[in-house]
C-alpha positions as CSV (number, residue, x, y, z in Angstrom):
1,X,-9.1,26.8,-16.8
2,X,-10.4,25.6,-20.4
3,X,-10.6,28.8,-22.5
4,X,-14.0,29.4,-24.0
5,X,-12.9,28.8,-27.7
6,X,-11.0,25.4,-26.6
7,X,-13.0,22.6,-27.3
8,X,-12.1,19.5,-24.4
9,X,-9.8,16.7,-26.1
10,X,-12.1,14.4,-28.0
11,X,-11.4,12.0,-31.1
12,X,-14.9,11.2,-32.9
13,X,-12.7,9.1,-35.5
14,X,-11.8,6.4,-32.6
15,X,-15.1,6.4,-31.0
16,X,-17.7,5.5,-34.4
17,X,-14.4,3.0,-34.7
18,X,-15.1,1.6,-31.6
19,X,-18.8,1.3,-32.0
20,X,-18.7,0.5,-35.7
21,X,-16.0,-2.6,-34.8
22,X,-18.6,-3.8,-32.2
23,X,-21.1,-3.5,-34.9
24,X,-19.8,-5.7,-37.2
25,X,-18.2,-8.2,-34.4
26,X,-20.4,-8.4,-31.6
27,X,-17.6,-10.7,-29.5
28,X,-15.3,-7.8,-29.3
29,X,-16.9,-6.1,-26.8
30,X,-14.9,-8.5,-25.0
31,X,-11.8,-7.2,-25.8
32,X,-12.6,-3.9,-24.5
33,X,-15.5,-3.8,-21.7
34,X,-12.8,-4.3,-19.3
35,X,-11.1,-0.9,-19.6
36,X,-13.4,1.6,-21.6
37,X,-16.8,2.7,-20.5
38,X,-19.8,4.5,-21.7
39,X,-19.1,7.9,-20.0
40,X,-15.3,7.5,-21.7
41,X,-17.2,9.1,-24.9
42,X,-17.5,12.3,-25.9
43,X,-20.3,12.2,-28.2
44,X,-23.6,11.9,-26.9
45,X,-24.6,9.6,-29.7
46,X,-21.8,6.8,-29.2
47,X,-22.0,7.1,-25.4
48,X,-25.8,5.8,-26.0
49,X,-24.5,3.9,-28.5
50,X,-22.1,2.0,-26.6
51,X,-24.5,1.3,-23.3
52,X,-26.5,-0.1,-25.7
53,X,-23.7,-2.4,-26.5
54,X,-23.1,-3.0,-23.0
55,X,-26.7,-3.6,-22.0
56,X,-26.5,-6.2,-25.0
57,X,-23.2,-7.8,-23.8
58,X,-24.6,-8.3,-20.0
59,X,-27.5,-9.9,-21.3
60,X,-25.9,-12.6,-23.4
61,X,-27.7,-11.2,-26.4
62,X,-26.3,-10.8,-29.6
63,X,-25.0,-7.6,-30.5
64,X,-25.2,-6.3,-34.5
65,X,-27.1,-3.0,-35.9
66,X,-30.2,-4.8,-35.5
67,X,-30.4,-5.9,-31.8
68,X,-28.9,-2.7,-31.0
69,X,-31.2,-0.8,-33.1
70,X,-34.1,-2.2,-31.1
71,X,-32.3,-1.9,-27.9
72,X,-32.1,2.0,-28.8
73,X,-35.8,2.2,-29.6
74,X,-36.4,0.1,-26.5
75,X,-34.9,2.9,-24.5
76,X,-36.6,6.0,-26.4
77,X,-33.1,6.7,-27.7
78,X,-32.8,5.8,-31.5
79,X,-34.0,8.6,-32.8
80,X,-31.7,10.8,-30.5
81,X,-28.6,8.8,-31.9
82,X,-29.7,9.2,-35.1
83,X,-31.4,6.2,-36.3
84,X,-30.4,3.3,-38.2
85,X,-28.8,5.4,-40.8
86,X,-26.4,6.5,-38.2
87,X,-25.8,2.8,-37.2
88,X,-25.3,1.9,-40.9
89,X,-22.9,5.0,-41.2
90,X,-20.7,3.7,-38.4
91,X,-20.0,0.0,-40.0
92,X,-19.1,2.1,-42.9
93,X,-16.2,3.9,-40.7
94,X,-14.2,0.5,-40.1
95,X,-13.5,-2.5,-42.5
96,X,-13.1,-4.5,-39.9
97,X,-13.1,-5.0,-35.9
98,X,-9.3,-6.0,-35.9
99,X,-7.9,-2.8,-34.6
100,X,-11.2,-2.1,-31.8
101,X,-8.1,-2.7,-29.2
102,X,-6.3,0.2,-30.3
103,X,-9.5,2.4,-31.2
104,X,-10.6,2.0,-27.4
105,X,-7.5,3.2,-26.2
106,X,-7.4,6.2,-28.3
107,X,-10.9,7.0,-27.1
108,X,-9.8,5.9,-23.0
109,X,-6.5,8.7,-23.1
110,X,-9.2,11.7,-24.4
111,X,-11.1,10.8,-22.1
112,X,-8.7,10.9,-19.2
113,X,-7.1,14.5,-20.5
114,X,-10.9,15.6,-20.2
115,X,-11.1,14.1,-16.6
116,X,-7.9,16.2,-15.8
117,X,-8.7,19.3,-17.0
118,X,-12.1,18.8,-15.1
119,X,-10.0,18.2,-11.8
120,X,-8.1,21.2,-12.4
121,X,-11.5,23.1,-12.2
122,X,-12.5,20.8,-9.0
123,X,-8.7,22.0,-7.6
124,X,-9.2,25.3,-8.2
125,X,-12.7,25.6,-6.5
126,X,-11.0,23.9,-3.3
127,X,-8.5,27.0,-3.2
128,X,-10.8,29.7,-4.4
129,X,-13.0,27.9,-1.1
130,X,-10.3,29.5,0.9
131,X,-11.0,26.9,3.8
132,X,-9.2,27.1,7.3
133,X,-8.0,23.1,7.0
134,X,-5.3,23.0,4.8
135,X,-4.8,19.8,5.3
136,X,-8.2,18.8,4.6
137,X,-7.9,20.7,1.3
138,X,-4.8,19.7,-0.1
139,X,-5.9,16.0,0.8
140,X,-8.6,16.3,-1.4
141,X,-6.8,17.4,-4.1
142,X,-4.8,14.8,-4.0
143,X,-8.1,12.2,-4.1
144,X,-9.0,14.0,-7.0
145,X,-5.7,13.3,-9.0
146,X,-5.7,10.0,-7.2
147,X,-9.3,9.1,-8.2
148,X,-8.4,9.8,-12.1
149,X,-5.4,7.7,-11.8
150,X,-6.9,4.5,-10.0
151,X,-9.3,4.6,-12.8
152,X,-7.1,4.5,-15.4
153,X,-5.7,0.8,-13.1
154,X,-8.2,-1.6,-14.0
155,X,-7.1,-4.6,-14.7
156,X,-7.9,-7.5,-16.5
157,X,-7.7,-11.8,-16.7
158,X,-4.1,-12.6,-18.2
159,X,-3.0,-16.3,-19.5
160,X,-0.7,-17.3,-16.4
161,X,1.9,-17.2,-18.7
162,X,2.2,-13.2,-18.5
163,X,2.6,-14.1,-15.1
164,X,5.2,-16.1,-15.3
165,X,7.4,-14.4,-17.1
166,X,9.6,-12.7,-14.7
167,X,10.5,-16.0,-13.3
168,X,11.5,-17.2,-16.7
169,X,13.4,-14.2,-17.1
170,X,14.7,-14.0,-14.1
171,X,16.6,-18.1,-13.8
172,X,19.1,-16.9,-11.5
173,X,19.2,-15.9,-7.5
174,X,17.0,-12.9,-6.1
175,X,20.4,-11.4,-7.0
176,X,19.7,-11.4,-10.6
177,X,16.7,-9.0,-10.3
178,X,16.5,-5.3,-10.9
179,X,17.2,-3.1,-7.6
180,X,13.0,-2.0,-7.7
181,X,12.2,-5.5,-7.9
182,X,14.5,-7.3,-5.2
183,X,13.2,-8.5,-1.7
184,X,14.0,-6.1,1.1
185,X,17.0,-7.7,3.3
186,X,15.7,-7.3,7.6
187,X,19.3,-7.3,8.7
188,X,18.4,-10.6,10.5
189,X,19.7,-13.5,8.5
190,X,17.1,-16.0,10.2
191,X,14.3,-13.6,9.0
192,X,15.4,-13.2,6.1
193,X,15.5,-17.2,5.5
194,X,11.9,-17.9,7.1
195,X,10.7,-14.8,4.2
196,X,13.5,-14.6,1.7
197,X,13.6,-11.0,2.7
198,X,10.1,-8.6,2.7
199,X,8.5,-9.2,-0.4
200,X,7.5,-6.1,-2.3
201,X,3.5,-5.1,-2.2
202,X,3.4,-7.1,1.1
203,X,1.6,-6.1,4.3
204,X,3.3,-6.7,7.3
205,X,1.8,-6.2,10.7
206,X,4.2,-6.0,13.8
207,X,2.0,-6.5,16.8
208,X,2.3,-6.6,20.0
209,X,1.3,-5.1,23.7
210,X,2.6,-1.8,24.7
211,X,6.6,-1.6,25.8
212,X,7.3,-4.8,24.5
213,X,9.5,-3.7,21.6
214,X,7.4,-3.5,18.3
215,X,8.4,0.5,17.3
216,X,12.3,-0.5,17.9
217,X,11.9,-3.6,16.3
218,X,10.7,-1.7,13.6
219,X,13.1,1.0,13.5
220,X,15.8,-1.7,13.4
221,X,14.1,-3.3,10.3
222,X,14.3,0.6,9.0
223,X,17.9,1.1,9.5
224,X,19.0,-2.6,8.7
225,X,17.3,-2.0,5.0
226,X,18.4,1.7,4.4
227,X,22.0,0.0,5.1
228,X,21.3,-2.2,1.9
229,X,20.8,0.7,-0.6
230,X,17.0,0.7,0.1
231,X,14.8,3.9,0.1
232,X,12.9,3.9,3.5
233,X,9.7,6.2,4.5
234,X,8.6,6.0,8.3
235,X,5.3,7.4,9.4
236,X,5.8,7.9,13.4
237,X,2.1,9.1,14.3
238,X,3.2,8.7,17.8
239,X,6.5,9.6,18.4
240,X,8.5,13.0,16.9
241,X,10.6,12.9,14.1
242,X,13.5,13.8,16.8
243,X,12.6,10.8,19.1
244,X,13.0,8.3,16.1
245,X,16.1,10.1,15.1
246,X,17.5,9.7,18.7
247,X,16.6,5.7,19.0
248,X,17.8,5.5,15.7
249,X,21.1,7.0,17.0
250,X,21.3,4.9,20.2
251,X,20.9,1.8,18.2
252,X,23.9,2.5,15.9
253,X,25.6,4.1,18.3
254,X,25.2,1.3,21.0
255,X,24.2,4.3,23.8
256,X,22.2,4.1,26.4
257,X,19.0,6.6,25.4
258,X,18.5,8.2,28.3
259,X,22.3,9.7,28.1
260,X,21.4,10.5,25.0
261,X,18.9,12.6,26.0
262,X,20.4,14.2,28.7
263,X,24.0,14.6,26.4
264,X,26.3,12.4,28.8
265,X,29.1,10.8,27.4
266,X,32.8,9.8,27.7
267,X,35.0,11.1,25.0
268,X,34.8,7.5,23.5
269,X,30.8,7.2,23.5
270,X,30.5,10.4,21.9
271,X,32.9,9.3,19.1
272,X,30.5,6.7,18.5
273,X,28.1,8.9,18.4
274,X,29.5,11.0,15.9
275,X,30.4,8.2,13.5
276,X,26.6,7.0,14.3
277,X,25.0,10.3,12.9
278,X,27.5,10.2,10.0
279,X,26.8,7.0,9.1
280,X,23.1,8.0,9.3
281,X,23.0,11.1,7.5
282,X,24.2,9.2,4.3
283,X,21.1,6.8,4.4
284,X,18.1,7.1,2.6
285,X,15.6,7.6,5.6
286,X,12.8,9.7,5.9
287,X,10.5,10.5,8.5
288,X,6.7,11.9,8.6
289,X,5.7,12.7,12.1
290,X,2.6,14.4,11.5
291,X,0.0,13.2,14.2
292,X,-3.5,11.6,13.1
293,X,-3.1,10.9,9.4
294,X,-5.9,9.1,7.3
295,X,-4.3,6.4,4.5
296,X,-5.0,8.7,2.0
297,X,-2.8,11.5,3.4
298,X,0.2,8.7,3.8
299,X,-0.9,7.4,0.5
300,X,-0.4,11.2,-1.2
301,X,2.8,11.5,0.7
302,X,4.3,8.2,0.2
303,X,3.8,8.8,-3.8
304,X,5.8,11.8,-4.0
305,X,8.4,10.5,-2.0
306,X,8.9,7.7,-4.4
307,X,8.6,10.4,-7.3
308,X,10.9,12.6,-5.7
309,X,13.6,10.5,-4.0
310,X,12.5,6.7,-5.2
311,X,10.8,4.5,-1.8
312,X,11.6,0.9,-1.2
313,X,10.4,0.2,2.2
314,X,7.3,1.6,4.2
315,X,6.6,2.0,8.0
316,X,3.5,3.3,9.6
317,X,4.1,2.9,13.5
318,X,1.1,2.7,14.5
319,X,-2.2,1.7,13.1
320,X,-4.6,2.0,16.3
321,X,-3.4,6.0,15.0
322,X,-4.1,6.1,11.9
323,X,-7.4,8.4,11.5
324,X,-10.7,7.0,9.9
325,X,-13.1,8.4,7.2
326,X,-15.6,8.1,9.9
327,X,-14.3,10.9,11.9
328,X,-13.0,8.4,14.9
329,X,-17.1,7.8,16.0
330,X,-16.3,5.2,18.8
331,X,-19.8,2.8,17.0
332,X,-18.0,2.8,14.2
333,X,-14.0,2.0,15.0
334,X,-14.3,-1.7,13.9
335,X,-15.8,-0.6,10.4
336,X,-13.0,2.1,10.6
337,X,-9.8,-0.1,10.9
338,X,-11.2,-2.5,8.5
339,X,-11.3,-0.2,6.0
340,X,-8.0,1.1,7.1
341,X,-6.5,-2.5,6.8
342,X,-7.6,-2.5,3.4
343,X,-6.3,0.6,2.4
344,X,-3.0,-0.5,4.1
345,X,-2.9,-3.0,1.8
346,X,-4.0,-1.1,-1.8
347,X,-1.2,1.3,-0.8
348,X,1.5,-1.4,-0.7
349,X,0.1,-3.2,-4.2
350,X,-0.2,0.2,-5.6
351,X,3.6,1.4,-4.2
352,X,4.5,-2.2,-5.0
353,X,7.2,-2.0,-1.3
354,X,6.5,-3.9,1.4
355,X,4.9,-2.1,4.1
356,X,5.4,-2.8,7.8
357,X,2.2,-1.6,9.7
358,X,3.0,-1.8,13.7
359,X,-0.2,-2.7,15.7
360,X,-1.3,-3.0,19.4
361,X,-2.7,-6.0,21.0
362,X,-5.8,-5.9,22.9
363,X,-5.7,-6.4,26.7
364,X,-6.9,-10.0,26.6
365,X,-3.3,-11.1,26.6
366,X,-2.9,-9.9,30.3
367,X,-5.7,-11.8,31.4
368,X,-4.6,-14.9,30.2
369,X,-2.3,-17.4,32.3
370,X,-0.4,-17.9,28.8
371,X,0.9,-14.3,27.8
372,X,1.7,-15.5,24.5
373,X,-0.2,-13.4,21.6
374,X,-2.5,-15.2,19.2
375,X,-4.2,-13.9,15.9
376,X,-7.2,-13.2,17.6
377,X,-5.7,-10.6,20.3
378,X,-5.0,-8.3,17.2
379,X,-7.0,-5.1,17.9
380,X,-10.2,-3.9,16.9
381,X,-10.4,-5.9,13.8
382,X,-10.1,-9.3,12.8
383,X,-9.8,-7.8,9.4
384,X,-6.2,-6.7,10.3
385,X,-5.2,-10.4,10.0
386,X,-7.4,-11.1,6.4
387,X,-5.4,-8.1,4.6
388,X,-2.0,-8.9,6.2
389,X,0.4,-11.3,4.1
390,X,2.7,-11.8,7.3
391,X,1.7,-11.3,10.6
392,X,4.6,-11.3,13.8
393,X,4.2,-10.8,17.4
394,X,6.7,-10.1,19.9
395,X,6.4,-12.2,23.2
396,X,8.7,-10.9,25.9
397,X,8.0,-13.1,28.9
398,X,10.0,-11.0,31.4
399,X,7.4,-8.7,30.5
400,X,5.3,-10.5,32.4
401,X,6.9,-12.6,34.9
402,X,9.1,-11.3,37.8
403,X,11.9,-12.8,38.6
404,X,10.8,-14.3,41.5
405,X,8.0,-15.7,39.9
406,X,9.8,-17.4,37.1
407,X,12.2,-18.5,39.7
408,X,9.4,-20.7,41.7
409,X,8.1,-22.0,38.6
410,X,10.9,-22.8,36.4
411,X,13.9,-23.6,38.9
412,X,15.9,-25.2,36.4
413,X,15.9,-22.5,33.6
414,X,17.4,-19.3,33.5
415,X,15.0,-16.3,33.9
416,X,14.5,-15.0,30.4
417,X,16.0,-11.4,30.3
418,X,16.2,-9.6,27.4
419,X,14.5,-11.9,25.2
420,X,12.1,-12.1,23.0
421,X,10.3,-14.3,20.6
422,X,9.1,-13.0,17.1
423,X,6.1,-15.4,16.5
424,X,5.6,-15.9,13.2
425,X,1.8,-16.1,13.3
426,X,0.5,-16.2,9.2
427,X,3.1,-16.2,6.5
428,X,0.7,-16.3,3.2
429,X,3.6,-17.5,1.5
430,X,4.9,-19.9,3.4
431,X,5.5,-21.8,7.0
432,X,5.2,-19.8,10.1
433,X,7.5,-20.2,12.8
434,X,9.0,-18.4,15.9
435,X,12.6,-17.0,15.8
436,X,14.4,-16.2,19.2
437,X,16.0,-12.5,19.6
438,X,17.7,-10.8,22.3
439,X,16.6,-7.6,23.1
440,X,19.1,-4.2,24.6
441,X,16.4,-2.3,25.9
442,X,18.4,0.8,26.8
443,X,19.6,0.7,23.6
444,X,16.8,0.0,21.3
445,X,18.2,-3.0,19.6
446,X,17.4,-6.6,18.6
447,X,19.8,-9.0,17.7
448,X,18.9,-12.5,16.2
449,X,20.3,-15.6,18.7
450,X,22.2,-18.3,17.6
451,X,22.8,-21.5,19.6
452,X,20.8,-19.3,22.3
453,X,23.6,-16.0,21.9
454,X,22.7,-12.7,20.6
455,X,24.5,-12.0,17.5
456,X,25.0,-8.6,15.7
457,X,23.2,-8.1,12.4
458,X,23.9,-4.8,11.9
């Protein structure tokens, strides 16, 4: 709590600096309108002062202790600021607008200390509230320290030179990079050709219909990059952290889950399985199985994770979970997993890892004679496929096709067991394509196929 005799952080110095540099050079408004604003001033005075600027600047007028002398007036304000002598006074503070750059930061980080202080009262009124959702509460503390920092993100045009740099840096392979700034490998060589690994601050959605594959596909993509030295976070709002600890086990263990489950084994398979939960324990996995989450709790959680043991690879399995602002109101569910897409995205950019984001298909697929998924089949909202940077499907046609049936219609091929096609639908970054994977069901695995054979990737 601010003690009574504490005046808030506040530097009067920078802020007539600010407004006397704008005074006396009108253009460099520019060089700070596009992170400080009015409220960022302590002063009343150069708070009006400065929206008078603004006003000015948004305009296209020109700004000097005249035009913003009548702009004052214009608003009933001058004589509150203190009139022209108070303008005069504040070209007097500066001898020039060289340093306004500096002055406006000065003037941004007071203003943020004040903004913190100010949260820690909003903090403290959530817990003095004493209000039965925990949950609730501690999710909007965390907007309020979320809020303060977001603000303090603006950014701003750069010469595409800036941009460039890390390439020019950086001559050599992917190799060359820093660990936080590699691609992460999938543990699938022909993926990891088509992408060049999962680029960081990427959206990737994983669709596909229900029992088709799209959570152990995932999972696999999980382990396969935790095996690479990579800091993985799963959110499983569906299953239990034990059920994703179990199909992670039966993958690297090559065991059948449901003897898993029911703890049958020879002596051999449960040596495996030993070595598999060893071999586990040492990666760099962890799982949040809580139920119903908005972004904004995953967002909270996945932050401290990365503070507290460093993240590198996201997965939210699945979306069609993931709760709205809007309560879950049925009207609204389209709005609702736009704005979720969204979000999905902001929290990869702002984690800067690439974040898988499993998704169900709609039903249309089933009613179709061609079972194969399209762009439009992704659920609820088209807005899924704007945000995403990569979209794949899984397209299991044994899924849909007896035996039998395939058998009348395509006598001369081989009925298409345990396989699956990873459709490549959008790849913002380059071609899309489909890459052929065979799939062990009772083992929750997929394997990448060469010259039509499955081949171990992990």
């Amino acid at each position: 709590m601010v003690q009574a005799d504490r005046l808030p952080p506040h530097d009067i110095q920078a802020e007539e600096s600010v407004i006397g540099s704008l005074l006396i050079d009108g253009q460099a408004v520019t060089d700070v309108h596009g992170f400080l604003s009015a409220r960022d001033f302590y002063r009343q005075r150069n708070r009006l002062c400065y929206e008078a600027v603004v006003e000015l600047f948004n305009r296209d007028e020109a700004i000097n202790t005249v035009t913003i002398a009548h702009e004052l007036e214009s608003q009933g304000t001058l004589e509150e600021v203190g009139g022209t002598a108070y303008l005069a006074h504040l070209v007097a503070t500066v001898p020039t607008s060289v340093h306004v750059v500096h002055f406006g930061r000065l003037v941004q980080r007071t203003a943020t200390m004040r903004r913190l202080i100010s949260a820690a009262g909003d903090i403290a009124a959530i817990g003095f509230a004493d209000e039965a959702d925990v949950d609730g509460a501690l999710s909007a503390a965390e907007d309020i320290i979320f809020g303060i920092r977001t603000g303090q993100a603006s950014r701003d045009f750069v010469h595409v030179g800036e941009a460039l740099d890390p390439y020019l840096e950086q001559t050599s392979a992917l190799d060359a990079l820093d660990d936080d700034k590699k691609p992460i490998p999938t543990g699938y060589s022909n993926m990891n050709q088509l992408f060049g690994g999962l680029q960081r601050s990427d959206m990737i959605v994983l669709a596909a219909r229900p029992s088709i594959g799209k959570s152990t596909l995932a999972l696999n993509l999980a382990a396969n990059a935790a095996k690479e030295h990579a800091r993985v976070g799963i959110f499983s709002l569906e299953m239990g952290r034990e059920q994703v600890a179990m199909r992670l086990l039966a993958s690297e263990a090559r065991l059948n889950m449901h003897d898993i489950r029911l703890r049958r084994f020879s002596p051999t398979e449960e040596t495996r399985m030993v070595d598999a939960i060893g071999l586990l324990s040492d990666l760099a996995i962890y799982i949040d199985d809580t139920p119903f989450q908005t972004v904004v709790e995953m967002r909270g959680k996945a932050r401290r994770l990365q503070l507290t043991h460093g993240l590198d690879f996201l997965v939210v399995d699945y979306m069609q979970l993931i709760n709205g602002s809007s309560g879950g109101r049925e009207g609204n569910r389209a709005q609702e997993v736009s704005e979720i897409s969204r979000q999905m995205k902001a929290m990869a950019r702002d984690l800067d890892v690439p974040v898988i984001a499993v998704s169900q298909l709609s039903r249309a697929i089933e009613r179709r004679e061609s079972h194969r998924p399209v762009l439009s089949d992704l659920r609820e909202s088209g807005s899924i496929e704007q945000d995403s940077d990569i979209v794949m499907f899984i397209h299991r046609e044994d899924r849909f096709t007896t035996e039998e049936q395939w058998n009348s219609k395509n006598p001369d091929r081989p009925y298409p067991r345990g396989l699956a096609e990873l459709i490549v639908a959008k790849h913002r970054h380059g071609p899309i394509d489909t890459l052929w994977m065979s799939v062990r069901d009772e083992h929750g695995r997929f394997m990448e196929m060469r010259a039509q054979a499955p081949v171990e990737q992990f």
